[in-house]
C-alpha positions in Angstrom: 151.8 143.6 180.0 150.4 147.2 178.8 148.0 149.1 181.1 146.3 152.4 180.2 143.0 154.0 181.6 140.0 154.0 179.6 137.6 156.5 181.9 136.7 156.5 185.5 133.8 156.6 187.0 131.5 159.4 187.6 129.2 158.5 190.5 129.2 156.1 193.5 126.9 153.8 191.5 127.7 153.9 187.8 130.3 151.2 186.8 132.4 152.4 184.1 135.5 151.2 183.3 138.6 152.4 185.0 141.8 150.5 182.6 142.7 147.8 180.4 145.9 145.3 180.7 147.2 143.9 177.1 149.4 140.4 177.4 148.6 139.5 181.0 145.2 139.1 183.3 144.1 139.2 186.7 144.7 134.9 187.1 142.9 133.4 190.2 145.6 131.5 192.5 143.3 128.4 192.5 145.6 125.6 190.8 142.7 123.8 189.1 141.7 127.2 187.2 145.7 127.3 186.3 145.9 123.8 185.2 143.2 124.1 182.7 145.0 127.2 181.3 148.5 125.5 181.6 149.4 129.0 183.2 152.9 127.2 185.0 154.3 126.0 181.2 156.5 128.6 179.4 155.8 127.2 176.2 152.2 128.1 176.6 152.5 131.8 176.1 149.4 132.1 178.0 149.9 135.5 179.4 150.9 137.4 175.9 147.4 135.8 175.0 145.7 137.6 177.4 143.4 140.9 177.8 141.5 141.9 180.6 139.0 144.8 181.1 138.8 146.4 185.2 135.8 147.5 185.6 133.9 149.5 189.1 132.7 151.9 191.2 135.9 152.5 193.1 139.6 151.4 193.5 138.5 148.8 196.2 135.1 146.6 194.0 136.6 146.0 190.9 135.6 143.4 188.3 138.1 141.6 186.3 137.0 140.5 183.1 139.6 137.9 181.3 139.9 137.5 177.7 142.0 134.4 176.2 142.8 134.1 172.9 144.0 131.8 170.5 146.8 133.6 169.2 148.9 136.2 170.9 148.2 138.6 167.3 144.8 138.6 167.8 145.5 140.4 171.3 147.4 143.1 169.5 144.9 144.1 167.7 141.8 144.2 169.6 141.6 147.8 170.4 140.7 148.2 166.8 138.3 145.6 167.0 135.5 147.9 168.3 134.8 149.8 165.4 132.1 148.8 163.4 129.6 150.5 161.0 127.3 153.4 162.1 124.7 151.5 160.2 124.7 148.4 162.8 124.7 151.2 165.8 122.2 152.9 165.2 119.4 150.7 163.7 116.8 152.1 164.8 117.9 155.5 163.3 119.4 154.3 159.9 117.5 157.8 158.6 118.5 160.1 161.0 122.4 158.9 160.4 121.5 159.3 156.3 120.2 162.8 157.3 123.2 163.7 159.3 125.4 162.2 156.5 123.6 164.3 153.9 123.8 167.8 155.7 127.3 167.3 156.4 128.1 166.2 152.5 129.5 163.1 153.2 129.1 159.9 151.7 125.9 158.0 152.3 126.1 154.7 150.6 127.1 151.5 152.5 129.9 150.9 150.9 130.9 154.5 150.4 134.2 155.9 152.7 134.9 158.9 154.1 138.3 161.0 153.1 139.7 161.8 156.0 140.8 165.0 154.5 137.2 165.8 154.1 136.2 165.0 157.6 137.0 168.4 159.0 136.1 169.9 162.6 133.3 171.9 160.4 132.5 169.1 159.0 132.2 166.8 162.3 130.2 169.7 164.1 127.9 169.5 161.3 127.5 165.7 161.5 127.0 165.6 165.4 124.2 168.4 165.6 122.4 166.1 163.2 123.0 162.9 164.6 122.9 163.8 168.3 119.9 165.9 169.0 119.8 168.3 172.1 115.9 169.1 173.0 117.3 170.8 176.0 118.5 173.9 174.0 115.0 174.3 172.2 114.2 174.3 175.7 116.2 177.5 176.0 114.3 179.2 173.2 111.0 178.4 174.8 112.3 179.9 178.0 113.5 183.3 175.9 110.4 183.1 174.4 111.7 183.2 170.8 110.3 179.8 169.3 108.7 181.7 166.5 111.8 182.8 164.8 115.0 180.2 165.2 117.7 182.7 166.4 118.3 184.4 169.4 119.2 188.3 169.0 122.0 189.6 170.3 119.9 191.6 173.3 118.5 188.1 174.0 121.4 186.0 174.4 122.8 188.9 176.2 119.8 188.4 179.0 120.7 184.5 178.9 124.3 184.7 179.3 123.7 187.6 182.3 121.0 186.2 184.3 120.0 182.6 183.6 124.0 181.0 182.6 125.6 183.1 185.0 126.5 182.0 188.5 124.3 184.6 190.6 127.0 183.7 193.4 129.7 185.7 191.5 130.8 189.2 192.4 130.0 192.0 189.5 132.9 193.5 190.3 135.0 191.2 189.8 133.1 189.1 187.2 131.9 191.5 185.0 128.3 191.0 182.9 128.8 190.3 179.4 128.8 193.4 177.1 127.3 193.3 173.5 130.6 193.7 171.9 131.8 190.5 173.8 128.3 188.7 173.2 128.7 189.8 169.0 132.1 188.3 169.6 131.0 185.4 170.4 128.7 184.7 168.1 131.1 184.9 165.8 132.6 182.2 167.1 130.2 179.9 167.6 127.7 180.5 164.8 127.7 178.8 161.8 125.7 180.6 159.4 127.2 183.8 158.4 124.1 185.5 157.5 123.1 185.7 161.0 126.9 186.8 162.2 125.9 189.6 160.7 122.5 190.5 161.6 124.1 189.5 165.3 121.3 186.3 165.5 122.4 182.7 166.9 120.6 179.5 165.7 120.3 176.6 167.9 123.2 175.1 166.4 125.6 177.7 167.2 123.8 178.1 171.1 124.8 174.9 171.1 128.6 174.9 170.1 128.9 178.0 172.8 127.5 176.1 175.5 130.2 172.8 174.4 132.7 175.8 174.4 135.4 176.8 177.0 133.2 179.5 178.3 130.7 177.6 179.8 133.4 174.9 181.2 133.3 173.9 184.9 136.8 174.7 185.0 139.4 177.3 183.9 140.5 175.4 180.6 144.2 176.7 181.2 143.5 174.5 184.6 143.1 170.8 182.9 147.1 171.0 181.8 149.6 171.5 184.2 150.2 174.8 184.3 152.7 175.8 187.7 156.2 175.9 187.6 157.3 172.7 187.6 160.7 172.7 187.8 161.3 173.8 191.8 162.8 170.9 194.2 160.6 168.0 195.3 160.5 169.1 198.5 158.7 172.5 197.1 155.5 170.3 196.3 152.6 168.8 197.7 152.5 165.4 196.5 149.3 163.4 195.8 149.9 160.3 198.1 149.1 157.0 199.3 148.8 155.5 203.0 148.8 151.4 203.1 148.8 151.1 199.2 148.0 147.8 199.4 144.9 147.4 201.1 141.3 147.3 199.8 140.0 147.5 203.7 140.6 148.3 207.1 144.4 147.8 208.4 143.6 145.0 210.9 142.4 142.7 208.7 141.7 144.0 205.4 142.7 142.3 201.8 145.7 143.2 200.1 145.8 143.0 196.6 148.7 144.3 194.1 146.0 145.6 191.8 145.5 148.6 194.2 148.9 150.0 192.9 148.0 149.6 189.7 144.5 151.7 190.2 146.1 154.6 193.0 149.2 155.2 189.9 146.7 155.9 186.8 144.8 157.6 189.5 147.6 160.0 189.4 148.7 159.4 193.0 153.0 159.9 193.1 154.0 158.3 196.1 153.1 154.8 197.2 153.9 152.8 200.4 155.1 149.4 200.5 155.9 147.1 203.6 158.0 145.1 203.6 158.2 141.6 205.2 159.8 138.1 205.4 157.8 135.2 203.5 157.3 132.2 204.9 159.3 129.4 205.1 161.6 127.7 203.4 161.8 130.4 200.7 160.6 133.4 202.7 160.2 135.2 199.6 159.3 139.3 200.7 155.6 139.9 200.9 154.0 143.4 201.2 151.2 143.5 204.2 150.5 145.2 207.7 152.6 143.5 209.8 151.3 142.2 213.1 147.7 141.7 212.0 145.1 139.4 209.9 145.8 141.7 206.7 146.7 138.8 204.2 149.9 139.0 202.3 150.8 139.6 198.8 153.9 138.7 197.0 156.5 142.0 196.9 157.6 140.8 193.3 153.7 141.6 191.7 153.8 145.0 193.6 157.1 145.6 191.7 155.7 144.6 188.1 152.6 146.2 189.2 154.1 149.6 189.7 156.4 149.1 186.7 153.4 148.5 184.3 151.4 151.4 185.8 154.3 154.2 187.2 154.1 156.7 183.9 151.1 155.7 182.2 149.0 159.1 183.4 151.8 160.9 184.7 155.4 162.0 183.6 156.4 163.0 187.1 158.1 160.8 189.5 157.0 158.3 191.9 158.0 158.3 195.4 158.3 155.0 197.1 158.3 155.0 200.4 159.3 151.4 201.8 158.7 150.3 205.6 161.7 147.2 205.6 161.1 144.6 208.0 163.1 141.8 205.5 166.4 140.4 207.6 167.7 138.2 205.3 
């Protein structure tokens, strides 16, 4: 099975979806569910057949959506399934997306395909500004007072970069105000028409670009790589852990599922805990669960394949686990 993350989500209520599993599925244990499937014959080839889409707010309510198909090629390809034409996306706005098409010089007819060659960041920008309209940044110009003339000056976004985009929290002293040679910079950057460039003007378009840029970013953009020293001992680090992996509640009597593993590792979390106990009888095959309470149990073998299918996915670094053995035999 392949696993990979597709998003996460961004609030406590939005569901978005959180990661995708190719050849396998999240199979209910009921036996008439795996009878109709004919999950148990080998010959069936049920699981390379299989796609299924996690889904929820949070690690612990997840929604398992199974996909079956008839032929274990069909699988393969699905995650090239999704594209489809602009046309049918946007119906509604079939002339705004001819519009866009237009200003970007790119090929308009229905049958008509774009050279990738041709389909340069410029290009894309171009497309986008057209397609995806931002009301909030004519909003800006109304605020500057400027709605008579489409540009800001340099002296005006100067005043909006100082005193309405800057964080009035930060220090001057150490966060210094922009100057108009860094301000004419960046409108070189950013602005698209050269004619303004040189008068020192910004259009909308190019406010926009700088605002999308890494100067306006919540973080320091050198900050969303790694970027310490990475090659000190283990013990040297903090590591992003994991306390009773396998629960989705309380530790008395909470539900343990393997999935959890699966979610903490594209998470990002390094070290995992797993405990360790003897099965019931006669095969007393190890299960992972809190020992000594109503947790309920979970096979250790689909915490193994769990955290084999899911270790490196997000991370290169290593994963730490960290096993409590209570297995005699």
């Amino acid at each position: 099975m392949g696993a990979c993350s597709i998003g996460c989500p961004n609030s406590d209520t939005e569901t978005s979806g959180k990661s995708l599993y190719i050849g396998s599925c999240y199979m209910e244990k009921h036996p008439k569910i795996r009878e109709i499937f004919n999950v148990e014959n080998p010959k069936s080839n049920f699981y390379s057949k299989c796609l299924t889409v996690v889904s929820g707010p949070d690690f612990v309510n997840l929604t398992f959506d199974n996909f079956v198909a008839f032929k274990a090629n069909v699988v393969k390809g699905v995650l090239f399934s999704h594209v489809c034409s602009i046309y049918q996306m946007f119906p509604a706005d079939r002339k705004r997306v001819e519009a866009a098409l237009v200003a970007s010089q790119l090929p308009r007819l229905k049958t008509d395909l774009i050279n990738p060659e041709d389909f340069t960041e410029s290009t894309f920008k171009v497309f986008l500004s057209h397609l995806c309209l931002r009301p909030e940044v004519n909003q800006i110009f109304e605020l500057m007072d400027v709605m008579v003339k489409p540009y800001l000056t340099r002296q005006q976004l100067s005043t909006f970069i100082n005193t309405i985009q800057r964080d009035s929290r930060l220090p001057d002293f150490l966060f210094k105000l922009a100057q108009p040679e860094q301000v004419q910079k960046l409108i070189e950057k950013y602005e698209p028409a050269k004619n303004n460039i040189h008068k020192g003007h910004m259009s909308p378009e190019g406010l926009v670009w700088y605002l999308s840029g890494p100067e306006n970013c919540l973080l320091y953009p050198d900050r969303l790589t790694v970027y310490q020293d990475m090659t000190q001992p283990l013990s040297h680090y903090f590591i992003n852990s994991s306390h009773n992996t396998y629960l989705t509640a309380g530790q008395f009597s909470g539900i343990s599922s393997p999935e959890m593993y699966r979610q903490v590792l594209l998470a990002g979390c390094r070290c995992l805990e797993l405990d360790c106990w003897k099965g019931r009888p006669p095969d007393e095959e190890p299960v992972i669960t809190h020992g000594y309470t109503m947790t309920t149990e979970i096979l250790f073998k689909d915490v193994i394949e769990a955290i084999a299918e899911s270790a490196f996915k997000t991370s290169q670094y290593p994963v730490i686990l960290s096993f409590e053995n209570h297995v005699d035999s």
